[in-house]
Phi, psi and omega in degrees: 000149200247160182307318170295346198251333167304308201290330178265018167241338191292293178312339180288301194279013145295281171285027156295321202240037173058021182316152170235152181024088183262117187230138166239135178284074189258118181262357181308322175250037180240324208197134186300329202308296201198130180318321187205171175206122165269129188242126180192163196248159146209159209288353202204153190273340183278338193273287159324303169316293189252034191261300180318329196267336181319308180308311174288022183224310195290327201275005189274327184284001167262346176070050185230125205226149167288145196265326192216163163202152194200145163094010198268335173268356159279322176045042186242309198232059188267140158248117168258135185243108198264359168101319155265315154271119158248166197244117157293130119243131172216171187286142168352284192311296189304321186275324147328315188289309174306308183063034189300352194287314196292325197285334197220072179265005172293326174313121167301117180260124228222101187275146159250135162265140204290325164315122199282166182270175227253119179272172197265126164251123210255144192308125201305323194228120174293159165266135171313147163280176188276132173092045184236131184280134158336148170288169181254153196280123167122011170310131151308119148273153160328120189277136193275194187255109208249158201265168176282157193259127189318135184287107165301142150317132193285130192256151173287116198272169216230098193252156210260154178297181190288120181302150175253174196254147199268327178271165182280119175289144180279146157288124182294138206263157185269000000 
């Protein structure tokens, strides 16, 4: 697995877990440290935690493990350092406060989106070629074929009960 493609499973298993403003770093013609640094935010320290343990759970089943780790009992900054990908999370506030994007602004930086890509979609209707003529307007179209419409059932008219009368019947005398 190549370091880019790592640094973009990383990113994959972040926004699983709803990651916000996801930047990938390439350091490679800046700096020996590391190839690439995924950088990303959550909104909360339970938020941190568990966009880090996603990474760490999706890259093990690939059988990819961290060489370091740091921040994981503060859960304000946690880093895993996979040696060519390093993984920034941090909290909102905290990652404002660092500015790691401005220390290492020599990088290319590439922001990712959570949106899957947009498939191409081919067209329902061929297109004319060039030089066919057009209908002419006031043409009839065609009526399309509509099915007959099903014989309703005859509905039941709905009687209504015996009115009773407002005065009190008398008894018939013996």
């Amino acid at each position: 697995m190549t370091s880019r493609h790592l640094a973009k499973k990383i990113a994959e298993f972040a926004f699983s877990i709803k990651a916000s403003d996801v930047q990938l770093l390439d350091l490679r013609k800046v700096s020996d440290v590391a190839d690439f640094f995924v950088i990303c935010s959550a909104d909360s320290d339970t938020q941190v935690k568990a966009i880090a343990d996603a990474v760490l759970d999706g890259l093990a089943e690939s059988d990819v493990h961290p060489w370091h780790r740091e921040g994981v009992t503060q859960k304000q900054w946690i880093l895993l350092d996979f040696v060519d990908v390093v993984v920034h999370v941090f909290h909102k506030d905290v990652r404002r406060f660092y500015g790691l994007e401005n220390l290492w602004g020599d990088a290319k930086i590439e922001t990712l989106d959570d949106k899957p890509p947009t498939p191409q979609i081919k067209a329902a209707i061929p297109l004319k070629k060039a030089g066919t003529p057009l209908k002419k307007a006031g043409t009839p179209r065609k009526k399309a074929a509509v099915p007959p419409k099903k014989a309703a059932a005859p509905r039941k008219k709905a009687v209504a009960p015996p009115k009773k009368s407002a005065a009190p019947r008398k008894r018939a005398k013996k």
